[in-house]
Rosetta silent file (secondary structure, phi, psi, omega in degrees, C-alpha in Angstrom):
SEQUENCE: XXXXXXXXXXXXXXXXXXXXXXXXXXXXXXXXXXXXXXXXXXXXXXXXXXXXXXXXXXXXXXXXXXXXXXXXXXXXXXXXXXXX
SCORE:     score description
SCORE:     0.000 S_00000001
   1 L     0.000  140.779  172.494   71.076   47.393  104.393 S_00000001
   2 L   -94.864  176.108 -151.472   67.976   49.589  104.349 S_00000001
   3 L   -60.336  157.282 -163.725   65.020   48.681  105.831 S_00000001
   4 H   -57.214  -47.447  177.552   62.672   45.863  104.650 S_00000001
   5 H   -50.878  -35.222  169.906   60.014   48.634  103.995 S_00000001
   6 H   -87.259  -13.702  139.741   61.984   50.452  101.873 S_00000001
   7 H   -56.712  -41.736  171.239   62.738   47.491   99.771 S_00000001
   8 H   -61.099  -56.382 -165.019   59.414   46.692   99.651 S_00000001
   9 H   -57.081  -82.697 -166.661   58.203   50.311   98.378 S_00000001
  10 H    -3.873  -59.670 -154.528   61.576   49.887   95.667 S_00000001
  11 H   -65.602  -41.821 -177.291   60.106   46.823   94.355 S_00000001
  12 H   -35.106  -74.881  172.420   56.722   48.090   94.389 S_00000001
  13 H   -43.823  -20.280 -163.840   57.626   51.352   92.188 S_00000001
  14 H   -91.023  -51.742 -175.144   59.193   48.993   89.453 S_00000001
  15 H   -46.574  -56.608 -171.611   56.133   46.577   89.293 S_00000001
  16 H   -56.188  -59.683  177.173   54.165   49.800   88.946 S_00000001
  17 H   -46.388  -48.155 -169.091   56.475   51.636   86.838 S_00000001
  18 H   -63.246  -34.930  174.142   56.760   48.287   84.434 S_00000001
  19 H   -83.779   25.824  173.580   52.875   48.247   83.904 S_00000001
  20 H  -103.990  -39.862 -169.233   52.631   51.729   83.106 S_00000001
  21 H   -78.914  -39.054  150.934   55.336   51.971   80.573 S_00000001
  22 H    -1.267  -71.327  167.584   53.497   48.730   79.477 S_00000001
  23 H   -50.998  -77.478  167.970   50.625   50.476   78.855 S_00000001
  24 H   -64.522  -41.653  140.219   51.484   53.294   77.364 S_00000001
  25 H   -52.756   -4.220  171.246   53.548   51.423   74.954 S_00000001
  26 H   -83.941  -49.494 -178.793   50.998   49.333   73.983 S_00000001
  27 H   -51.517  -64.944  168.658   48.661   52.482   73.474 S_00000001
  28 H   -47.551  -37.041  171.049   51.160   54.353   71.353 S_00000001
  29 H   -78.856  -40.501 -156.025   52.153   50.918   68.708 S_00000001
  30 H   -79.641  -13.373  154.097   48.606   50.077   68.445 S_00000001
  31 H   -62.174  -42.176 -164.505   47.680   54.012   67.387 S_00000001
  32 H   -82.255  -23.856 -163.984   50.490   53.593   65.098 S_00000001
  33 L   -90.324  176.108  163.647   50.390   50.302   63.722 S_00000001
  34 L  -109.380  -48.160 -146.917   47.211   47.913   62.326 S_00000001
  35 L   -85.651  159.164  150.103   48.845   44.082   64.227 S_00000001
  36 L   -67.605  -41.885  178.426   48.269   43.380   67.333 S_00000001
  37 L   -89.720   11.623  151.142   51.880   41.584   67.679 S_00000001
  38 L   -99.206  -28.353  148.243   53.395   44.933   67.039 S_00000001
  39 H   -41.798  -53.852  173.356   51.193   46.370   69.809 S_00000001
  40 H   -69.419  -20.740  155.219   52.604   43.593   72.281 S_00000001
  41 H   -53.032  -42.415 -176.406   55.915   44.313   71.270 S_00000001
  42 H   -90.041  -16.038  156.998   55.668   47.835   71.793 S_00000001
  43 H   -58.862  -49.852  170.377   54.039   46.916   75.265 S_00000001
  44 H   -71.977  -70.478  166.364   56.638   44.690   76.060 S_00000001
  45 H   -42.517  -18.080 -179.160   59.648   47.435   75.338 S_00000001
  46 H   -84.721  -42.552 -177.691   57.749   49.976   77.118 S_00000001
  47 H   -61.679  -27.572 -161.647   57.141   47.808   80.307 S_00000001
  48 H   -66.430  -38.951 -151.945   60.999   46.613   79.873 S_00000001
  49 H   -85.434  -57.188  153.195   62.416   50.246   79.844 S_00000001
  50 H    21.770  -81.398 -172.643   59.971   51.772   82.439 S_00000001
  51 H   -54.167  -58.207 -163.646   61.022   48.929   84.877 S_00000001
  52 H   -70.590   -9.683 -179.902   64.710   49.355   84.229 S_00000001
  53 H   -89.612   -1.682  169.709   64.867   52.928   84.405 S_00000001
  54 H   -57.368  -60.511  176.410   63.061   52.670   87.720 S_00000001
  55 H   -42.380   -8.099 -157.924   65.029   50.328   88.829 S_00000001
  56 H  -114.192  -34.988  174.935   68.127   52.083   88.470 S_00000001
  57 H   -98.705    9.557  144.082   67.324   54.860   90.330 S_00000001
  58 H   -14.069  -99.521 -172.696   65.675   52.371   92.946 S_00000001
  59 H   -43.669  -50.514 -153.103   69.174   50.995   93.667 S_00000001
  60 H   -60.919  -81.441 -177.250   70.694   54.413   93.263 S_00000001
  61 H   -32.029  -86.448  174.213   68.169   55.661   96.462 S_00000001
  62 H    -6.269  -68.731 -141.956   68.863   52.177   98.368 S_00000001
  63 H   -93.757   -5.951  150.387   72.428   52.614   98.526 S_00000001
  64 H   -40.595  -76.691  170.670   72.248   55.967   99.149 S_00000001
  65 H   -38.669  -37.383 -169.804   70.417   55.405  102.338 S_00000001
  66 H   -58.089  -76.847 -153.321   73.118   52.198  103.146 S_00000001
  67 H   -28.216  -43.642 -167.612   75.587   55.445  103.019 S_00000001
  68 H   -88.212   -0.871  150.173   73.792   57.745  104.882 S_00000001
  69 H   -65.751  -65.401 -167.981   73.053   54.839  107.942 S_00000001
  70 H   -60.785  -49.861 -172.485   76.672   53.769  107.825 S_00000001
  71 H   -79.276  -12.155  157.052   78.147   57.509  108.475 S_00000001
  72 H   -56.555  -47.882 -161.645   75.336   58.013  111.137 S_00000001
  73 H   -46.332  -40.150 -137.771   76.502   54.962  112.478 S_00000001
  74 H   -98.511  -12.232 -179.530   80.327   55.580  112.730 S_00000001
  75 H   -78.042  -26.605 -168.196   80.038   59.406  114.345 S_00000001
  76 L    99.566  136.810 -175.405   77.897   58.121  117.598 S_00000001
  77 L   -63.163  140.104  174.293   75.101   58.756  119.228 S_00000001
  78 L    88.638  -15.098 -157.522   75.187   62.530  120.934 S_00000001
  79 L   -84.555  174.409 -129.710   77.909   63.880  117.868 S_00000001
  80 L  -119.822  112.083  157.816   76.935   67.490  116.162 S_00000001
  81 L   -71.298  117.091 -179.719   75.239   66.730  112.068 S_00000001
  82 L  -174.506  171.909  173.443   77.608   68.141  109.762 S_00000001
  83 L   -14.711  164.265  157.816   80.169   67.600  107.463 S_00000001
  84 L    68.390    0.000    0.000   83.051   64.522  108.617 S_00000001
C-alpha cells in the first residue's frame, strides 16, 4: 500500500479539486441562467465531475506507486535499477 501521506495528499486533491469545479460551475450556470436552483445544480455537477476526474487519476498514481514498491521490493537491496 502506499504510504499514509500519500493517501492523505490523494484525498486532499479531490476535496480541493471538488470545491473548485464547484465553484466554477456555480459561476458559469448563474452567468447563464436567472434561478438560483439552476446555479446549485450546475455547482453540484461541477463539484461531482472535478472530484471524480481527480479521483481517477488519484487511484491511477496510488497504484502506480503499489507497483513500483512491489518490484523494488522483489529485486533486493544492493541489485542494479533497470529493466526486470
Amino acid at each position: 500500500m502506499p504510504s499514509s501521506g500519500a493517501r492523505i495528499l490523494a484525498f486532499l486533491a479531490i476535496c480541493v479539486a471538488g470545491l473548485c469545479g464547484g465553484l466554477i460551475g456555480y459561476a458559469v450556470t448563474d452567468l447563464q441562467t436567472d434561478g438560483s436552483l439552476a446555479a446549485a445544480i450546475g455547482g453540484v455537477v461541477g463539484a461531482v465531475a472535478a472530484a471524480g476526474g481527480v479521483a481517477i487519476v488519484a487511484v491511477l498514481a496510488l497504484r502506480a506507486m503499489t507497483e513500483w514498491r512491489t518490484v523494488d521490493d522483489r529485486r533486493g537491496p544492493g541489485s542494479p535499477p533497470g529493466p526486470g
